[in-house]
C-alpha positions as CSV (number, residue, x, y, z in Angstrom):
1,X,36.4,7.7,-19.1
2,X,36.7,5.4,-22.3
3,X,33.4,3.5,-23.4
4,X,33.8,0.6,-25.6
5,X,31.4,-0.3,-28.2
6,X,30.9,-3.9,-28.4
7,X,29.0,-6.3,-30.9
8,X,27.9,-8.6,-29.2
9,X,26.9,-9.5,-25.0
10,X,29.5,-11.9,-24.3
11,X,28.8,-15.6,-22.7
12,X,29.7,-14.7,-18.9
13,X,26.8,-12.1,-19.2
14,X,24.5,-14.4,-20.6
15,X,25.0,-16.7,-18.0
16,X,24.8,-14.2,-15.1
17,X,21.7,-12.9,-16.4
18,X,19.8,-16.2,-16.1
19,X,21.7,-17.1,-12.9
20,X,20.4,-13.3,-11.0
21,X,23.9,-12.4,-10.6
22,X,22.9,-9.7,-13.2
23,X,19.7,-8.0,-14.2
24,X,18.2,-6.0,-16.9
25,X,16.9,-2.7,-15.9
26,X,15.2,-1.1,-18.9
27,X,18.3,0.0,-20.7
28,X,20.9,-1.3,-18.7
29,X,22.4,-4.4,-17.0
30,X,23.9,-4.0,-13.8
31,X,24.8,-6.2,-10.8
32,X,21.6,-7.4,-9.4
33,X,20.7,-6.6,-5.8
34,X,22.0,-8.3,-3.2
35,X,25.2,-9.7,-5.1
36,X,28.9,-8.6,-4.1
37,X,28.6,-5.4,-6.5
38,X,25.3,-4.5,-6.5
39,X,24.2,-2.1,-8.5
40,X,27.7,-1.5,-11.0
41,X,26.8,-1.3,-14.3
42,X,27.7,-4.2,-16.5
43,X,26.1,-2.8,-20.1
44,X,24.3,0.2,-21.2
45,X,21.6,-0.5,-24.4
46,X,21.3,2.7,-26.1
47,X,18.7,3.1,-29.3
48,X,21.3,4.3,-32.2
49,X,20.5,6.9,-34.6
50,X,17.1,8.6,-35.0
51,X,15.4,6.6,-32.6
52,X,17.8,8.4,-30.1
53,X,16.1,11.4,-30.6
54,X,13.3,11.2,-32.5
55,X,10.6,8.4,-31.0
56,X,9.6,7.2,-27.1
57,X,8.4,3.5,-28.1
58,X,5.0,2.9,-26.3
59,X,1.6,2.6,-26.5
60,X,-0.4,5.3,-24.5
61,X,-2.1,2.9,-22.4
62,X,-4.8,4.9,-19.8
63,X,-7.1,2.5,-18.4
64,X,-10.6,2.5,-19.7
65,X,-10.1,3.9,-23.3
66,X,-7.4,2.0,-24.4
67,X,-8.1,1.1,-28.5
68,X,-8.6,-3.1,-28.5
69,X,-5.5,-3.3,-31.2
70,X,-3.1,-2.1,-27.9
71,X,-4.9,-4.3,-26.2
72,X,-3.8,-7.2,-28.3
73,X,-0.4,-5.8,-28.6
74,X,0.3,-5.5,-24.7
75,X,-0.7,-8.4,-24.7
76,X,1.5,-10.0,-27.1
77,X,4.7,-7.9,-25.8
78,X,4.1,-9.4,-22.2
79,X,4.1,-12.7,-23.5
80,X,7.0,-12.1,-26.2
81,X,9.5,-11.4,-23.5
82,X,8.5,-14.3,-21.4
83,X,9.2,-16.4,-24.1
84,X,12.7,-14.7,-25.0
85,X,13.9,-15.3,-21.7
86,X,12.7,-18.5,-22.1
87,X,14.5,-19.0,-25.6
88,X,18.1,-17.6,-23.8
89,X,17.7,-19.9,-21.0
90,X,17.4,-22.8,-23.2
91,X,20.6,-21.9,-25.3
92,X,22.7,-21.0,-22.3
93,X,24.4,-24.4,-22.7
94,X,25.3,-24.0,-26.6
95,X,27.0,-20.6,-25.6
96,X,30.6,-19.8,-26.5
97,X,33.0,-17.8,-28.7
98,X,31.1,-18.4,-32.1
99,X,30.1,-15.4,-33.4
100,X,26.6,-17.0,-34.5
101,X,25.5,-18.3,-31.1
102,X,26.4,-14.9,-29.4
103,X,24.6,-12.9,-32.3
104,X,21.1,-15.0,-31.5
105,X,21.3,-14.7,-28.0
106,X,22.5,-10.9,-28.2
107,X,19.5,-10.3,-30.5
108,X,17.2,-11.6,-28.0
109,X,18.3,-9.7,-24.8
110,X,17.6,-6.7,-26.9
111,X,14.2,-8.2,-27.6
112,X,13.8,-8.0,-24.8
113,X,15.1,-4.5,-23.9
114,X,12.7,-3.5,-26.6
115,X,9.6,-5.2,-25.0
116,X,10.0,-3.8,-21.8
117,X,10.4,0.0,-23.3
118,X,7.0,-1.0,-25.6
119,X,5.0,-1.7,-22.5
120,X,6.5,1.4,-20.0
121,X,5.5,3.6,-22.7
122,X,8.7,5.6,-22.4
123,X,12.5,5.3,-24.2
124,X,15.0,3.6,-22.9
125,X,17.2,6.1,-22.5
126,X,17.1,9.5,-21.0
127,X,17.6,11.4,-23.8
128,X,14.7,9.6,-25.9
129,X,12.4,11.9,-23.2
130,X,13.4,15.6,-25.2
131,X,11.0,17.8,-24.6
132,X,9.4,17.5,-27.8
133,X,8.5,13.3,-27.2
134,X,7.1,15.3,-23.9
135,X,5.1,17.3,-24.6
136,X,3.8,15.0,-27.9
137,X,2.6,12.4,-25.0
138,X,1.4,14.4,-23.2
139,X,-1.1,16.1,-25.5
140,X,-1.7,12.4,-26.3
141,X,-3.0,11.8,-22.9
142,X,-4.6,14.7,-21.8
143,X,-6.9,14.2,-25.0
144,X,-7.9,10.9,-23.7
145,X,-8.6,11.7,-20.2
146,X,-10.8,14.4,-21.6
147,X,-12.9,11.3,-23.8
148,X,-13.4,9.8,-20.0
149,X,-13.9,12.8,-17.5
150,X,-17.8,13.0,-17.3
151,X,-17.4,9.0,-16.7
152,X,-15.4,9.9,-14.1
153,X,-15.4,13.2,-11.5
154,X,-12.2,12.6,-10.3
155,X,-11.0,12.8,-13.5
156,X,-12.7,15.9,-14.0
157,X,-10.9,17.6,-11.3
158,X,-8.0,16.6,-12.2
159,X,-8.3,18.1,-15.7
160,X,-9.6,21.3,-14.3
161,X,-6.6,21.7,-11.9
162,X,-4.2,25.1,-12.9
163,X,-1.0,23.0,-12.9
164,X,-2.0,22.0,-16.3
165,X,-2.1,25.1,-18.3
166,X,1.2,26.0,-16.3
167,X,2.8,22.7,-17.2
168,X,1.9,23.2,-21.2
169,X,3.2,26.6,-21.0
170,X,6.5,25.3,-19.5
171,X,6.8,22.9,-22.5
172,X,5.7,25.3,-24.7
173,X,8.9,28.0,-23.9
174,X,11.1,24.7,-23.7
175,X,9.6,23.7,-27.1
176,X,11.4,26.8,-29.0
177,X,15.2,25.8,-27.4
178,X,16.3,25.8,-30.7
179,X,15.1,29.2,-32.1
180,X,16.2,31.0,-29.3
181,X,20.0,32.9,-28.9
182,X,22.3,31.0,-26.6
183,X,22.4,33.6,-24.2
184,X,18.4,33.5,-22.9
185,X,18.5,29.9,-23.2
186,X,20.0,29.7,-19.5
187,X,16.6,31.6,-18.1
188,X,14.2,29.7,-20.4
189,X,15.8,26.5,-18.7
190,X,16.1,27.7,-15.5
191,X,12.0,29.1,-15.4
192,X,11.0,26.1,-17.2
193,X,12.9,23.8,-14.3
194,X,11.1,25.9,-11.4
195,X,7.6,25.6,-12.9
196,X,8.6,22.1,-13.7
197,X,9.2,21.0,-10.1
198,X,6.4,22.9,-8.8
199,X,4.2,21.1,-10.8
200,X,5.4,17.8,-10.2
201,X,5.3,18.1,-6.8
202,X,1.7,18.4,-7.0
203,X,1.5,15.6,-9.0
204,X,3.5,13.7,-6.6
205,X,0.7,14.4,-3.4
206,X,-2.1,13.5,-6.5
207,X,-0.5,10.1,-7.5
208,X,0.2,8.9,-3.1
209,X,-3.7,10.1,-2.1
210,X,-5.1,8.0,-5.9
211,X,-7.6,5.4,-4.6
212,X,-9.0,4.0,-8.4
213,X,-7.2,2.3,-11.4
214,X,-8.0,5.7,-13.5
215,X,-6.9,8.1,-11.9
216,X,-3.7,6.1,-10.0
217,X,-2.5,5.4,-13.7
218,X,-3.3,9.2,-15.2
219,X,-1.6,10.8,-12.1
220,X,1.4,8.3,-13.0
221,X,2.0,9.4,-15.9
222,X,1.5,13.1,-15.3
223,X,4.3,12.4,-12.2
224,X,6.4,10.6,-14.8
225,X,6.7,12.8,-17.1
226,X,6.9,16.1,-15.3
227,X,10.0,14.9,-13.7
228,X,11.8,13.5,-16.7
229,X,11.2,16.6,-18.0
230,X,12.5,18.3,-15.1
231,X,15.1,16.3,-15.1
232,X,16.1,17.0,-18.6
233,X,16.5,21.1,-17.8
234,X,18.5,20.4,-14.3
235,X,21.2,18.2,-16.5
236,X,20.9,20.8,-19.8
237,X,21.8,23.4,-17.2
238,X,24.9,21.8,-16.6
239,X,24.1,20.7,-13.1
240,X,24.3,16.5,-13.8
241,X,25.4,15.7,-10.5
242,X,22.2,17.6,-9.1
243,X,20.2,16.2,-12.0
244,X,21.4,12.7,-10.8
245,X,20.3,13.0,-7.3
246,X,17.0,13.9,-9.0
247,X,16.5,10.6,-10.7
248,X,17.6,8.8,-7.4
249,X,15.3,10.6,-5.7
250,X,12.5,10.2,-8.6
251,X,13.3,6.9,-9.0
252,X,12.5,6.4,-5.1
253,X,9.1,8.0,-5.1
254,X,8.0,6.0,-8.0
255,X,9.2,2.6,-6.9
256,X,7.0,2.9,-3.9
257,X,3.7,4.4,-5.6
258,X,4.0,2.0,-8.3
259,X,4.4,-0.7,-5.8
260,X,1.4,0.7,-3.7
261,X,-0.8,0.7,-6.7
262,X,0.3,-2.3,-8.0
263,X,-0.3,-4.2,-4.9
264,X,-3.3,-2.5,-3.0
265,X,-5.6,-1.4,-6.1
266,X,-4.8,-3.6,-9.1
267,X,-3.3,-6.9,-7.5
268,X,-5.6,-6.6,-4.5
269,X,-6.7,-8.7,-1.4
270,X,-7.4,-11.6,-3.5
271,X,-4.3,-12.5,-5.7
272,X,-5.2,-16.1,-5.8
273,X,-7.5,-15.2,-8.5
274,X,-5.3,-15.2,-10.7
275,X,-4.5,-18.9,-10.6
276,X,-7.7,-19.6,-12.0
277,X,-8.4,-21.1,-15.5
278,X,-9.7,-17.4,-16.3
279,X,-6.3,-15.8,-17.1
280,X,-4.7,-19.1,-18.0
281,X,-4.6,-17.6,-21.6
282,X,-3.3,-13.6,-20.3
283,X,-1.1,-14.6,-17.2
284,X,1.3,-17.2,-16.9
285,X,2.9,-18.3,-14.1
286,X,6.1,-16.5,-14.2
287,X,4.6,-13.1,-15.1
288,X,2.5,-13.5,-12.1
289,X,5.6,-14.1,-9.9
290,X,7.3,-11.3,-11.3
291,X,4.0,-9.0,-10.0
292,X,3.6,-10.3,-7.0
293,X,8.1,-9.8,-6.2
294,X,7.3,-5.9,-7.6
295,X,3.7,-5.7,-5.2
296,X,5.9,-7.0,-2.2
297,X,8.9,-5.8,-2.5
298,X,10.6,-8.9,-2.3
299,X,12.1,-11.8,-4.1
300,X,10.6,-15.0,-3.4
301,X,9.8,-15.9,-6.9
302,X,8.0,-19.1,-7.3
303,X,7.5,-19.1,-3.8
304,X,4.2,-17.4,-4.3
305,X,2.7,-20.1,-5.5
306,X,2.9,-21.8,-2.6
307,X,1.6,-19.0,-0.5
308,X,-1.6,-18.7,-3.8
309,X,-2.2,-22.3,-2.7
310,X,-3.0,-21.9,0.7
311,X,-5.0,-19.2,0.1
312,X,-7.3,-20.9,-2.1
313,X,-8.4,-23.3,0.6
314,X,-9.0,-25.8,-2.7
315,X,-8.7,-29.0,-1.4
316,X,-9.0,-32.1,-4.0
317,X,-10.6,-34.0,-1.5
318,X,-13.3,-32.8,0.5
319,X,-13.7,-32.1,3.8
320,X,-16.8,-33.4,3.8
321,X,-19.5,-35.5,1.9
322,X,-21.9,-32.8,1.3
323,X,-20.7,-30.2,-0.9
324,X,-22.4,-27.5,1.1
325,X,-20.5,-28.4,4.4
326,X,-17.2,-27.5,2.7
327,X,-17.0,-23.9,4.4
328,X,-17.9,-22.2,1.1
329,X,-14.3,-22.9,-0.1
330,X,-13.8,-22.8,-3.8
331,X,-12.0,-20.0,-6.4
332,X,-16.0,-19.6,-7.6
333,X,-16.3,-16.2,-5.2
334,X,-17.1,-13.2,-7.8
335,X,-15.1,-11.1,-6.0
336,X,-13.5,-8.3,-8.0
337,X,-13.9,-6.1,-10.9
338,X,-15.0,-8.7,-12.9
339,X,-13.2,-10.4,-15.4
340,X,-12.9,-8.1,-18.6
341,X,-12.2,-5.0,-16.4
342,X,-9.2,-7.5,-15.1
343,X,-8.0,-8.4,-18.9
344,X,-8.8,-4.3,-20.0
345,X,-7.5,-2.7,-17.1
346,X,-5.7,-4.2,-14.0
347,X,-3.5,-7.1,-16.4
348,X,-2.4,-3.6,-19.0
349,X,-1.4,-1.5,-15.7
350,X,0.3,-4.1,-13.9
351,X,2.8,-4.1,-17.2
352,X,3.3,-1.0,-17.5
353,X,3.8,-0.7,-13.7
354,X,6.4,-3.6,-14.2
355,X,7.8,-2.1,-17.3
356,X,8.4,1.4,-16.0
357,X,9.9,0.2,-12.9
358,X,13.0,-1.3,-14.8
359,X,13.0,2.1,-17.2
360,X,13.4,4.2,-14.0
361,X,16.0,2.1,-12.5
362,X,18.0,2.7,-15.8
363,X,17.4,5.9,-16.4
364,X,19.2,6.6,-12.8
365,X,22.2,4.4,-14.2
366,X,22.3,6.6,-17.1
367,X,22.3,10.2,-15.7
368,X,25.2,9.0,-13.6
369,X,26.9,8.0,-17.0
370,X,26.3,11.6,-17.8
371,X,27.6,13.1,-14.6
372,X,30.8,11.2,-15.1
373,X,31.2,11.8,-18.8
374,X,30.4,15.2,-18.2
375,X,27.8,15.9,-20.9
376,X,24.6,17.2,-21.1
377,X,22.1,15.2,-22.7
378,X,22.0,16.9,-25.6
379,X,25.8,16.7,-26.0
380,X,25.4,13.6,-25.4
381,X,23.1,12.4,-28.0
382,X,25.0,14.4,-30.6
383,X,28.4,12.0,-30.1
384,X,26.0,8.5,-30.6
385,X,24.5,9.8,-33.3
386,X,27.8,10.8,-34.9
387,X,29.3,6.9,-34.8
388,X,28.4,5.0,-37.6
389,X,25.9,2.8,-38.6
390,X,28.4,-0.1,-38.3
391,X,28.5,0.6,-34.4
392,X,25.2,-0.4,-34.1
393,X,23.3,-4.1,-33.4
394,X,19.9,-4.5,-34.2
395,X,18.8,-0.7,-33.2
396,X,21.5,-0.4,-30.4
397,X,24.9,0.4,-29.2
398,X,26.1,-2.1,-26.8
399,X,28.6,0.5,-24.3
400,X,30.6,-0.7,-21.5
401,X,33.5,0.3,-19.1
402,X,36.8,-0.1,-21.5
403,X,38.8,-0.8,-18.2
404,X,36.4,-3.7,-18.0
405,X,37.0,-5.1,-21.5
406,X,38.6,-8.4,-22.4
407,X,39.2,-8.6,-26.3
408,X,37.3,-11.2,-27.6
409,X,38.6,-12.6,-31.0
410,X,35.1,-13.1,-32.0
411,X,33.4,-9.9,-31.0
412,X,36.2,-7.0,-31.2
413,X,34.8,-3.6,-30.0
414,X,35.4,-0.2,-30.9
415,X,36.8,2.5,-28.5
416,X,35.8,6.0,-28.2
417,X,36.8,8.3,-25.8
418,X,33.5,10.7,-25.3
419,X,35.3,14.3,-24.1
420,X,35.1,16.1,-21.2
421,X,32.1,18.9,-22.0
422,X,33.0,22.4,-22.8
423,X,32.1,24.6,-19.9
């Protein structure tokens, strides 16, 4: 199968994007859900060069210890890609051939791209989680959890559980791939795979039974990463096809626990709050219906309002002419965690929540790119980082079907025929 490279993300997927018929999962755009090809991948965004291998973009965000200057940041990411999509909407209508209005608006999709790997805390692609970036965030969290676990017991037992020191001593043999001779690299992958899955499976019934923002988002991450690392041995083995099922099937598990937490422990009974004057500055409207389409599972969009409204019970006038006979109706209930447990802790996880749910939806596209090319990821990542520098726009390579290309006098693309993989 023939991938081209392309400079730029032409008008018609410009104009699908902001019209749904297309959507941006992570690092790819596919047919949106519910359209006449839904789910067929339209682009793939791929980091070029070092990054490839290299760096997971991301803040280590676990609730409750999270530095003030991430604070600031997730918040300015959040609100950076609001405002993209904002700045592309308003320049759909000056969009055509000219190599200068494509450029601008291609720059800003990938701001966008970018943003959303910032705030999930992971790569956009697969093979940006090698088991080195692993293991490195994972160390990263576990010394955090530790700063927190006589705050919290369940965090305690969490730390103390054996599936820890077996998961670090999985990583650990996977950590010295390279130094060891071809032939025992097949066992190190293949014991590394079965501890792997063991462990995550653990994680999985730790993450469903979480009740509290801590230890729903540390479980999250320990299910997160155990299976992309799993992952990562099933398609080194050779077995993509198997190691595709495996982010289908990963990808399901975390959709609905994300959505779970999202929508009974940090979104909550009382989403209304949330059009108060409090998070005027943190939340805007169209973040807020983004959460609320995740929580549900559904797309009603600005719809929610609406439905925020009538929960308020706010009337402008009231019912009656002494204040106290108004039913006790008002947003002034002081119900909740309390407003800077909302802005430290609930507002960070929802974006990450939001975040990692597009990553994981792209990160299915993408082993399914390597099931049909027929490379592992390794193999893989050795033929981007072999193009040249010229291949790549802002940071990325912009890949699509050739079959699908029309040649574009102002964007020409570069074709590449990424081989079969030596059995």
């Amino acid at each position: 199968m023939a991938v081209a490279i392309a400079r730029l993300i032409p008008p018609d997927v410009i104009t699908g994007l902001l019209a749904g018929q297309y959507k941006i999962y992570g690092g790819v755009i596919r047919w949106a859900g519910g359209t006449e090809n839904a789910g067929q991948i339209v682009r793939h965004l791929l980091p070029a060069g070092s990054q490839f291998l290299n760096f997971i973009p991301g803040l280590n965000f676990i609730p409750g210890i999270v530095a003030s200057v991430q604070m600031s940041q997730l918040k300015d990411i959040a609100q950076a890609n609001t405002l993209q999509i904002a700045q592309v909407s308003n320049q759909v209508a000056a969009l055509s051939t000219q190599v200068g209005a494509l450029s601008q608006t291609t720059q800003q999709v990938l701001q966008i791209a970018t943003g959303t790997a910032l705030l999930s805390g992971l790569g956009l692609a697969v093979s940006c989680v090698g088991f080195i970036a692993i293991n490195k965030k994972l160390n990263t969290i576990d010394s955090r959890l530790k700063d927190i676990q006589k705050d919290v017991q369940a965090i305690q037992q969490f730390l103390a559980s054996s599936e820890r020191a077996k998961l670090f001593a999985a990583l650990g043999s996977l950590l010295k791939l390279d130094k060891t001779p071809t032939e025992h690299r097949h066992i190190i992958l293949h014991n590394a795979r079965q501890t792997l899955t063991e462990i995550n499976m653990r994680y999985r019934e730790l993450l469903a039974s979480a009740t509290t923002i801590e230890t729903a988002m540390a479980c999250e991450e320990y299910f997160a990463l155990t299976a992309l690392a799993q992952m990562r041995c099933t398609a080194e083995l050779g077995m993509l096809e198997v190691a595709h099922h495996e982010a289908q099937e990963v990808n399901q598990i975390w959709q609905a626990q994300g959505q779970r937490i999202a929508k009974e422990i940090l979104i909550g009974e009382h989403s209304e709050r949330f059009l108060a004057s409090d998070f005027v500055a943190s939340v805007s409207v169209s973040e807020l219906v983004e959460w609320l389409d995740f929580a549900n599972e559904d797309s009603k969009s600005h719809q929610w309002i609406d439905d925020l409204r009538g929960k308020l019970d706010e009337p402008w006038y009231a019912k009656s002419w002494l204040p106290m006979m108004n039913g006790g109706a008002g947003l002034n209930k002081n119900i909740g965690v309390g407003l800077k447990k909302e802005q430290q802790m609930v507002i960070p996880s929802i974006r990450k929540l939001i975040a990692r749910s597009q990553v994981f939806e792209g990160y299915v596209a993408q082993y399914e790119l390597l099931k049909i090319q027929e490379l592992t990821p390794s193999e893989f990542e050795q033929k981007i980082t072999a193009l040249p520098e010229s291949s790549a726009v802002d940071g990325y390579l912009i890949l699509e079907p050739a079959e699908k290309v029309v040649v574009e006098k102002a964007a020409p693309k570069k074709f590449f025929q990424l081989p079969t993989r030596t059995q």
